[in-house]
DOVO-748132 format. One record per residue (C-alpha): y negated, z, x negated; residue in three letters; residue number from 0. Coordinates in pm, whole numbers, plus 32768, in hexadecimal, padded with zeros to 4 digits. Each point is the difference from the previous one (the first is absolute). Last residue first. Layout:
N
+------+------+------+--------+-----+
!   py !   pz !   px ! residu ! num !
+------+------+------+--------+-----+
!    Y !    Z !    X !    ALA ! NUM !
...
+------+------+------+--------+-----+
This chain:
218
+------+------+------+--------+-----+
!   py !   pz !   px ! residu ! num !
+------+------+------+--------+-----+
! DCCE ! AB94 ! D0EF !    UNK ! 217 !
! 7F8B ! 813F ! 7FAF !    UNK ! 216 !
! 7EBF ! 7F78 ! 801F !    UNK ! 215 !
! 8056 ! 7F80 ! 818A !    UNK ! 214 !
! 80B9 ! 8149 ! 8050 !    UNK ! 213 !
! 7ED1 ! 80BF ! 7F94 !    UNK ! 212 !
! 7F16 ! 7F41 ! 80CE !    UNK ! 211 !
! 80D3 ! 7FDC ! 8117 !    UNK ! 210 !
! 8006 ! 8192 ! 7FEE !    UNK ! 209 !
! 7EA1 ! 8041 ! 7FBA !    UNK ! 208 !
! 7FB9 ! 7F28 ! 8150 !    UNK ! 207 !
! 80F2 ! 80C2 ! 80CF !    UNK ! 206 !
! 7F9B ! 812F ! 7F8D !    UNK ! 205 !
! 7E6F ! 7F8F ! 8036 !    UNK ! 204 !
! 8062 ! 7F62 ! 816B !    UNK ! 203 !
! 809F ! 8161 ! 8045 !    UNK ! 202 !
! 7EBF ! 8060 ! 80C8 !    UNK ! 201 !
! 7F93 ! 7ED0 ! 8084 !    UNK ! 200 !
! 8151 ! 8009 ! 80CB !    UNK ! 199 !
! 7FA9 ! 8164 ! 8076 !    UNK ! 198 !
! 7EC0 ! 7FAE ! 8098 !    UNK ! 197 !
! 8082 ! 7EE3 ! 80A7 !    UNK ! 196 !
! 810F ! 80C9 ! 808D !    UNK ! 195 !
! 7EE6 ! 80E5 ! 8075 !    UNK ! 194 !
! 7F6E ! 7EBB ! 809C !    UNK ! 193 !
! 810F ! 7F69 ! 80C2 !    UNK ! 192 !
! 804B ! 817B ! 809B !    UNK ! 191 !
! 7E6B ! 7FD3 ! 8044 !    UNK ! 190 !
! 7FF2 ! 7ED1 ! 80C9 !    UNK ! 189 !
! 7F4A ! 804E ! 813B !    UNK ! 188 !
! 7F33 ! 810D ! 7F46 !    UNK ! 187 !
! 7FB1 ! 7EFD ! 7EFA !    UNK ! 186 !
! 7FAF ! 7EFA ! 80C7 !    UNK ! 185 !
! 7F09 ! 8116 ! 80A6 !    UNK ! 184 !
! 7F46 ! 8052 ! 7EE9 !    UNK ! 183 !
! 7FC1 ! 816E ! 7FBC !    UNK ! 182 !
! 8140 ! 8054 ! 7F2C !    UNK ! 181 !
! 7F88 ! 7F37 ! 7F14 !    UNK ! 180 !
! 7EC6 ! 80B3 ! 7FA4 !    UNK ! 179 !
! 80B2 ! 8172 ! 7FF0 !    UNK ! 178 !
! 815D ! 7F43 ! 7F61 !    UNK ! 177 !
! 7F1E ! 7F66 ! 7EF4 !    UNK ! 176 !
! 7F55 ! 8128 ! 7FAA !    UNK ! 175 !
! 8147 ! 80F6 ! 7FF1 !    UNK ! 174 !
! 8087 ! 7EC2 ! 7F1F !    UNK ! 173 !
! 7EC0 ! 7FF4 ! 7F13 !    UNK ! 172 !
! 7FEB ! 8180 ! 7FFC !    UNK ! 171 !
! 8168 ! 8071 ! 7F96 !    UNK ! 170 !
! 8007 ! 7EFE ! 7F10 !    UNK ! 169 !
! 7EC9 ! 7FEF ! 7F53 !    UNK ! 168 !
! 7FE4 ! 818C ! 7FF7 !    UNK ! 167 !
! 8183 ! 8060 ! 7F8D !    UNK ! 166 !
! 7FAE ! 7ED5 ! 7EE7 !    UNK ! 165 !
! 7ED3 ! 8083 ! 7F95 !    UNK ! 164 !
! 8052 ! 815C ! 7FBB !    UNK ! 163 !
! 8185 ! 7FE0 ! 7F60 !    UNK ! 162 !
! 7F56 ! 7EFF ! 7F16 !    UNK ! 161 !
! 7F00 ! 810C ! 7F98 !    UNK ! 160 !
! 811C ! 8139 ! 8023 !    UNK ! 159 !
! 80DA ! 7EE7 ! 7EE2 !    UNK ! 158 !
! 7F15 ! 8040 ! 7F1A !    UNK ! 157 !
! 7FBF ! 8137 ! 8006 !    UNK ! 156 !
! 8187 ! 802F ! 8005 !    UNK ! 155 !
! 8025 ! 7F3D ! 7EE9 !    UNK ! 154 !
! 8107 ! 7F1F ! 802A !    UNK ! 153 !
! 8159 ! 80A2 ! 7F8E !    UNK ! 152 !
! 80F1 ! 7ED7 ! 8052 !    UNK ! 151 !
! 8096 ! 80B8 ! 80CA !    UNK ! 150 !
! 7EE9 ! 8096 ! 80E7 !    UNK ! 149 !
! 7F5F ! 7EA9 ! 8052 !    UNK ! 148 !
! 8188 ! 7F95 ! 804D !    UNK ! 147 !
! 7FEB ! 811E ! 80E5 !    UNK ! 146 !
! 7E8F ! 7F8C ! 8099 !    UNK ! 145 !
! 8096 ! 7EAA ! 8009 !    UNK ! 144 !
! 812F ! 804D ! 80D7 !    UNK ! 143 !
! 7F87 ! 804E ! 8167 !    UNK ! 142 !
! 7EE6 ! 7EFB ! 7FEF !    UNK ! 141 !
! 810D ! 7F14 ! 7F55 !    UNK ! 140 !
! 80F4 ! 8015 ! 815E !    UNK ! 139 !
! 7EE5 ! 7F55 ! 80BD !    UNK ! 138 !
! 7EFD ! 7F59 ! 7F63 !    UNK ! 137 !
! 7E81 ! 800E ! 803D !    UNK ! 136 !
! 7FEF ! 8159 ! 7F57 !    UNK ! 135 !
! 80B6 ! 7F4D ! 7EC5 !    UNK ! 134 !
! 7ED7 ! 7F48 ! 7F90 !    UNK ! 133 !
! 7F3C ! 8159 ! 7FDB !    UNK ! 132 !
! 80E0 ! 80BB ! 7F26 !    UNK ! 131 !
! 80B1 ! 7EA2 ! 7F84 !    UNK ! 130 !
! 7EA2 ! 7FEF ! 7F2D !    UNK ! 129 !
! 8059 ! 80E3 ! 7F1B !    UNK ! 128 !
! 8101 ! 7F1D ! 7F47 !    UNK ! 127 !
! 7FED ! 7E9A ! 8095 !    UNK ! 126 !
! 8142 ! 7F80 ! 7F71 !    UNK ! 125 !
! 80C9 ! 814A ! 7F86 !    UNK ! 124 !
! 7FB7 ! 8085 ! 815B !    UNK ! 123 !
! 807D ! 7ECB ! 809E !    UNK ! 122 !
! 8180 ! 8055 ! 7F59 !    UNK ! 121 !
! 7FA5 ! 818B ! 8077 !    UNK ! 120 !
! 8003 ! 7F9B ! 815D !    UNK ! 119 !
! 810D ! 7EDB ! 7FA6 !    UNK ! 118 !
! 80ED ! 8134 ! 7FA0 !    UNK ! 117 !
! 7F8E ! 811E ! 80FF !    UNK ! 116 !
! 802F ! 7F2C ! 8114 !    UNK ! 115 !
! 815C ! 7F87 ! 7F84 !    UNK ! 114 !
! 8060 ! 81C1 ! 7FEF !    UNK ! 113 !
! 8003 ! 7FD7 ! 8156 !    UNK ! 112 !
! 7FC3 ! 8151 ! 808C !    UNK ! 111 !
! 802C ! 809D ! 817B !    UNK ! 110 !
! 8145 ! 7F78 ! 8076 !    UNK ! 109 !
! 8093 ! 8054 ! 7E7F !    UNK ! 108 !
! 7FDE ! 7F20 ! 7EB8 !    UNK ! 107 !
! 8080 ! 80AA ! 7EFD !    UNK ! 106 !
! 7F0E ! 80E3 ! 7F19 !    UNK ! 105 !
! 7FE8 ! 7F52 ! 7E7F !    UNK ! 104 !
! 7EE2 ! 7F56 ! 800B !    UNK ! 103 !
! 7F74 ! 816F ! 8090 !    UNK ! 102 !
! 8072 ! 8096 ! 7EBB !    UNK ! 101 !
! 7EEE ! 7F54 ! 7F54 !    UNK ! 100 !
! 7ED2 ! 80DD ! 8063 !    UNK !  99 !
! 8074 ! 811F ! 80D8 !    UNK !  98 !
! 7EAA ! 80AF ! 7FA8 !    UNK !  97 !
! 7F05 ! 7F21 ! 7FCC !    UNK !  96 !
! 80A2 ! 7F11 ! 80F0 !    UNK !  95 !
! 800C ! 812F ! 812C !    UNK !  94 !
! 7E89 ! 8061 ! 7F66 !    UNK !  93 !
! 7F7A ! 7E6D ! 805E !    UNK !  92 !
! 809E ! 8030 ! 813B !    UNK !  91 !
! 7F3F ! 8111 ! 8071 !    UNK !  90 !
! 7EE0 ! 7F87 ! 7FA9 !    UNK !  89 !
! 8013 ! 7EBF ! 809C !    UNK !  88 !
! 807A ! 80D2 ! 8145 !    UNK !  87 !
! 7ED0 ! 80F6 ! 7FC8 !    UNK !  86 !
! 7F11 ! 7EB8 ! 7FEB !    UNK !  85 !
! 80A3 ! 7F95 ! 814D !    UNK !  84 !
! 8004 ! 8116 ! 80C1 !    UNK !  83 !
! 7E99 ! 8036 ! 7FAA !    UNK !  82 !
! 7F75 ! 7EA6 ! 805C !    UNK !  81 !
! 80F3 ! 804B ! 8139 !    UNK !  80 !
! 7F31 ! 810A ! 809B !    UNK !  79 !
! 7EC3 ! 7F82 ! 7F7A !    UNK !  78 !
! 801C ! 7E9D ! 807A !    UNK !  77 !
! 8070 ! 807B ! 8156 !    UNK !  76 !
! 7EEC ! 8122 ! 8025 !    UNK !  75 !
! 7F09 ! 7ECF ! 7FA3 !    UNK !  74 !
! 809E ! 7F27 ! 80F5 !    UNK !  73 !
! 7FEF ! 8100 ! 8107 !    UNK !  72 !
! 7E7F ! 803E ! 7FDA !    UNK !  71 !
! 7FC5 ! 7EB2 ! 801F !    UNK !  70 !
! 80FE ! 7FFC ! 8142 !    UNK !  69 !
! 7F57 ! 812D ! 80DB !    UNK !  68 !
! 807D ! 814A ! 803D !    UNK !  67 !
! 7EF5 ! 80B6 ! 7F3E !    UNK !  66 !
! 80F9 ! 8110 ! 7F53 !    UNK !  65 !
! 8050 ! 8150 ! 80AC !    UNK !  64 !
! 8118 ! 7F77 ! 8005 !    UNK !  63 !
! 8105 ! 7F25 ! 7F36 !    UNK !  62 !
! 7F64 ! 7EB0 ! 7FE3 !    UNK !  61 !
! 8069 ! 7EFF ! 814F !    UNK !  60 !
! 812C ! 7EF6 ! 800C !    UNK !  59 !
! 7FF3 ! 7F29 ! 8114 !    UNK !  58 !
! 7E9D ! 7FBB ! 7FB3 !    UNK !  57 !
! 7FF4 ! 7E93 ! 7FD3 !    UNK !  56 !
! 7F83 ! 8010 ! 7E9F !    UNK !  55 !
! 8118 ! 8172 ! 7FBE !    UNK !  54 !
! 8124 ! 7F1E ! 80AB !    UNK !  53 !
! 7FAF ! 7E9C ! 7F16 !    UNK !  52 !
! 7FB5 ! 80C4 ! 7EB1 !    UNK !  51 !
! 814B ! 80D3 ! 8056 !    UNK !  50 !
! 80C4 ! 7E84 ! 802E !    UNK !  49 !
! 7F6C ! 7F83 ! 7ED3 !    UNK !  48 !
! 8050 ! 812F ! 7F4A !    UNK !  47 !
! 8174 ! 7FE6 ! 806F !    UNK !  46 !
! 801B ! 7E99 ! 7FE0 !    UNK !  45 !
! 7FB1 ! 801E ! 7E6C !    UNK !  44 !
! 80B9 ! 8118 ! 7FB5 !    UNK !  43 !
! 8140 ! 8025 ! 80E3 !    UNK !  42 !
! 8113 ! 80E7 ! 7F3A !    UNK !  41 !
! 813B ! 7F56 ! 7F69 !    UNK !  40 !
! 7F6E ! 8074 ! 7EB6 !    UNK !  39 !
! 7FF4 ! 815E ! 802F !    UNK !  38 !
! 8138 ! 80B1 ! 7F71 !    UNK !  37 !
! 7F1A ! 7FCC ! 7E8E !    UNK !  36 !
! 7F13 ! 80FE ! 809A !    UNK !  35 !
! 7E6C ! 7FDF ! 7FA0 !    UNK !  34 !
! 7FC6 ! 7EC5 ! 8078 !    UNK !  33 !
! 80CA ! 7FE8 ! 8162 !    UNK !  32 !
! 801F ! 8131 ! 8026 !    UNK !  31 !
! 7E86 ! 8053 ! 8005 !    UNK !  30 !
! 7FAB ! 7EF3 ! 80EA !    UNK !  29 !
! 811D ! 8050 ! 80DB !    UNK !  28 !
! 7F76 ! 8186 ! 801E !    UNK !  27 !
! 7EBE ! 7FC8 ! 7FFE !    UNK !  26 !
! 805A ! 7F00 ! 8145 !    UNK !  25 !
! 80E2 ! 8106 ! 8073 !    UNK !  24 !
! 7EFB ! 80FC ! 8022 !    UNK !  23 !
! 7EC6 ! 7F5E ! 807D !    UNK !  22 !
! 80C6 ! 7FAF ! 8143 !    UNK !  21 !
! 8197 ! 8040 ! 8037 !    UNK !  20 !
! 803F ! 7F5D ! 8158 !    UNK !  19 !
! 7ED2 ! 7F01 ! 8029 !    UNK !  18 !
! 8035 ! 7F64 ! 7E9C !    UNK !  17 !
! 8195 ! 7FDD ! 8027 !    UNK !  16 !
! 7FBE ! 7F55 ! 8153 !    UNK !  15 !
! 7EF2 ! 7F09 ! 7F70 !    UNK !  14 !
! 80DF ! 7FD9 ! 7EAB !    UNK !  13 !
! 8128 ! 7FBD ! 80DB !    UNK !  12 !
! 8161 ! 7FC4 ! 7F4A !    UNK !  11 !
! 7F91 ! 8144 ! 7F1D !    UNK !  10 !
! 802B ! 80AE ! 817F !    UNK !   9 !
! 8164 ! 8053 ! 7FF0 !    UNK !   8 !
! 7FD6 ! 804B ! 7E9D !    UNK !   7 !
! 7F16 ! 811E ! 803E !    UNK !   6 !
! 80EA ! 805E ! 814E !    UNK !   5 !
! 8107 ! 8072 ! 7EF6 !    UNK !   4 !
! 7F2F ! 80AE ! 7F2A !    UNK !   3 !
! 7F53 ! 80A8 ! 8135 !    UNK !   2 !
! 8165 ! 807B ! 8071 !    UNK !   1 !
! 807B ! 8067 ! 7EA7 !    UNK !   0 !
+------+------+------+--------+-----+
């Protein structure tokens, strides 16, 4: 109960959070966060910007007997949470497969808001398949699409290809971007500004859809 407790001392601090529990607790958010439906409140975005920034500067090192240099840590990075990720998708999908349409009818509780699984599942029915990869980039629907996936019984071949490329795109693009960013000095002096940044670009989409929505239903 301890480490739980000091785990969402430290969600405040991605650098401090990083440093304390390593390799593990970023699998471990990563994983939540797409394959547990408690996980939405979870850093996605910052958090792998953040890692890709520690393991480029080389405050965060592979797990020995591993070359201790960066390359090699940004491949152990992209691995380690390539395969949280696709397991989280996976996971999810079987929790929709499974629970299907009872979950619409689960109250909402400190951990699930039943209003993330409704307009994840209302931009399901618009771009079908494609939500798999779209909703990486978009917090709350990368928790929810892989269970909405499950619900509405895509193939699971099918939905494994999606599941592929969008763990890959996103996990590497924003581990990339926080290893090249990371380096420039404006950044470093300003990188609070920038995380936020990071997150503000990531709901842009929601936000977006939303307007959208709002304006046709208009």
């Amino acid at each position: 109960m301890d480490q739980i407790a000091e785990f969402f001392s430290k969600l405040h601090n991605l650098h401090e959070l990083i440093r304390w529990g390593g390799w593990f607790v970023l699998a471990a958010i990563v994983f939540a966060e797409t394959g547990l439906l408690a996980g939405f409140f979870l850093p996605g975005d910052s958090l792998l910007f953040v890692a890709g920034f520690l393991v480029g500067s080389g405050a965060l090192k592979p797990p020995e007997p591993l070359p201790q240099d960066p390359l090699t840590g940004m491949i152990v990075l992209n691995v380690v949470l390539m395969t949280a990720g696709f397991l989280g998708n996976t996971s999810g999908y079987w929790v929709g497969a499974k629970a299907g349409r009872r979950l619409f009818e689960r109250p909402n509780s400190r951990f699930f808001k039943k209003e993330h699984l409704v307009k994840t599942q209302a931009f399901y029915d618009e771009h079908g398949g494609k939500t798999i990869i779209m909703a990486e980039f978009m917090p709350f629907a990368r928790t929810f699409a892989p269970v909405v996936a499950g619900i509405a019984k895509m193939p699971y071949a099918r939905f494994m290809s999606f599941n592929l490329v969008g763990v890959v795109v996103w996990i590497f693009s924003m581990t990339l971007l926080g290893s090249l960013l990371g380096g420039i000095p404006l950044v470093q002096k300003h990188f609070e500004k920038v995380v936020l940044l990071i997150i503000l670009l990531s709901v842009a989409p929601a936000i977006l859809h939303f307007l959208k929505a709002r304006k046709g239903h208009k």
